[in-house]
C-alpha positions in Angstrom: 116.4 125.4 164.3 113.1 124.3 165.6 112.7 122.1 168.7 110.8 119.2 167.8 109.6 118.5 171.5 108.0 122.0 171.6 106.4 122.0 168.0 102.9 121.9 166.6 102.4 117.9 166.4 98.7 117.1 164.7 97.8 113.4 163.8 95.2 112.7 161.3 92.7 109.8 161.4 94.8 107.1 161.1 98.4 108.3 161.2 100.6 107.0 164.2 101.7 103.2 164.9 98.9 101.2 164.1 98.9 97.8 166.2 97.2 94.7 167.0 97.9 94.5 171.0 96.2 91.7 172.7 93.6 91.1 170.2 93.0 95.2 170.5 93.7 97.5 167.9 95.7 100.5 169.1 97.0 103.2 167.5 99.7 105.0 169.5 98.4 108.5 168.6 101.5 110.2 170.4 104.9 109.0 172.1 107.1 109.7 174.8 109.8 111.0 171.8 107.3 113.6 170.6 106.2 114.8 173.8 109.6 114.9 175.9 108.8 111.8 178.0 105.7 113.5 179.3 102.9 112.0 178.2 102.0 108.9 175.4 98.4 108.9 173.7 97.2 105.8 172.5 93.6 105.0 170.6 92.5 101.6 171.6 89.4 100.1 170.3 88.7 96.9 172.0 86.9 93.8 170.9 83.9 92.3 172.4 85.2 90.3 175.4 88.7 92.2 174.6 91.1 94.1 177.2 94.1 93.3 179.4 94.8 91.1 182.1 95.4 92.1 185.6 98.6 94.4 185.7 100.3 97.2 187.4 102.8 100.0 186.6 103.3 101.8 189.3 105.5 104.9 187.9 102.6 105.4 185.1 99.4 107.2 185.9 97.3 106.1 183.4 93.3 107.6 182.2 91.1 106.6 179.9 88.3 108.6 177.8 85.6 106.0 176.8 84.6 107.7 173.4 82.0 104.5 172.1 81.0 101.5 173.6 81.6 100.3 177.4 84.2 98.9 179.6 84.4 97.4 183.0 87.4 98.0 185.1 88.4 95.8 187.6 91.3 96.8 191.0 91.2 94.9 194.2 88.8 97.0 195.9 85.9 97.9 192.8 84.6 97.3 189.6 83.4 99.8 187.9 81.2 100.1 184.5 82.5 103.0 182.1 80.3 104.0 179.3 80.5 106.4 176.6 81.6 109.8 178.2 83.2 108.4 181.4 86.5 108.9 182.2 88.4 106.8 184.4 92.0 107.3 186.1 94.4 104.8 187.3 96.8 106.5 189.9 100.2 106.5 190.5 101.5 103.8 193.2 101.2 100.4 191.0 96.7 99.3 191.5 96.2 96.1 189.8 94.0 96.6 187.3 92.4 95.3 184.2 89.6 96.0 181.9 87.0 93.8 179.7 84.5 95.3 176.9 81.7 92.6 178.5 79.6 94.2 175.3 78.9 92.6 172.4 79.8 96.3 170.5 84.1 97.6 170.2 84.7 99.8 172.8 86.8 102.7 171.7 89.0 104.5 174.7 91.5 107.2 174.7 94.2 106.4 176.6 96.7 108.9 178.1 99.8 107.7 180.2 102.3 109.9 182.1 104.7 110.0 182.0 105.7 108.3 178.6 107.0 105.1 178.4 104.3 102.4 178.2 103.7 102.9 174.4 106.9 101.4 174.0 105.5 98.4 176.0 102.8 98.1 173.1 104.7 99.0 170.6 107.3 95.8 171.4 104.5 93.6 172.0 102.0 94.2 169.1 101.9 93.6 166.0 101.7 96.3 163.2 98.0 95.8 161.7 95.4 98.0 159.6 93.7 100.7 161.4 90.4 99.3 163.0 91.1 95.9 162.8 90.9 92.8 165.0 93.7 90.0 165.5 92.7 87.5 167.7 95.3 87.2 169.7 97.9 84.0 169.3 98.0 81.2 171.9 100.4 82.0 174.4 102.5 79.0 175.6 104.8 79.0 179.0 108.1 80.1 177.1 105.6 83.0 175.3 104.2 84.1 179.0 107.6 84.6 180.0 109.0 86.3 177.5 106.0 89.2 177.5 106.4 89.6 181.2 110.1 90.0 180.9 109.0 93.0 178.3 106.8 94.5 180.5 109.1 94.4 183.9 111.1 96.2 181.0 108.9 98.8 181.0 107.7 99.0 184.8 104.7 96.9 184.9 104.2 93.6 186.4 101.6 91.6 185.0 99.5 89.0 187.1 97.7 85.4 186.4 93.8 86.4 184.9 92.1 84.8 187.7 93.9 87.7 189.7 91.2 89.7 190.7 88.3 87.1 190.4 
């Protein structure tokens, strides 16, 4: 019989969870139950003005591959402005970060995590929605805000008020 962790996995265009995450729309390319726990993948193309809010996971290392468009990342110490081609790495040891598209073009980024474990973050949070396609995301009252960071101390990160990092 033919371990699954140690077989062949290809994804076509579209195949894999398709989600709108924060008005993003990811598709978790690859999981953690594919791969063993050692690494997720996760296509992210992100709106105009779109990205997360300040947040840390400190057992994740976490990279992105900007394949179109342009981000800026934001940690306590830099800000940095990734355009198509740059890759950018956020360590092990828990930086607050975040990241905007401050373009009026989608951004699309490859994002690789290890280990595993934050595409189940995204994949409790989001929404299933069509490949490619914006949700703005819902208003998010108190009870809401408290409920998504008690699902993402669930999965290691802690996430922190927008104004965080100015």
């Amino acid at each position: 019989m033919e371990d699954p962790i140690n077989a062949l996995i290809a994804v076509a265009p579209g195949q894999g969870q398709l989600l709108s995450v924060a008005g993003g729309s990811y598709r978790v390319i690859i999981t953690g139950k594919q791969t063993g726990g050692a690494y997720a993948a996760i296509d992210m193309l992100v709106p105009p003005e779109g990205g997360p809010g300040p947040h840390a996971h400190p057992d994740f290392q976490e990279s992105f591959y900007v394949l179109e468009g342009e981000i800026e990342v934001k940690t306590e110490s830099q800000i940095i402005t990734a355009g198509k081609g740059s890759f950018v790495n956020i360590p092990l040891g828990g930086m607050v970060h975040c990241f905007k598209n401050k373009t009026d073009k989608p951004a699309q980024l490859l994002c690789v995590v290890v280990p595993a474990g934050l595409e189940d973050f995204f994949m409790e949070v989001g929404q299933p929605a069509a490949d490619r396609t914006f949700v703005p995301p819902a208003a998010i009252d108190a009870e809401g805000m408290k409920r998504i960071k008690a699902i993402a101390e669930k999965y290691g990160q802690k996430l922190y008020p927008p104004d965080y990092l100015g």
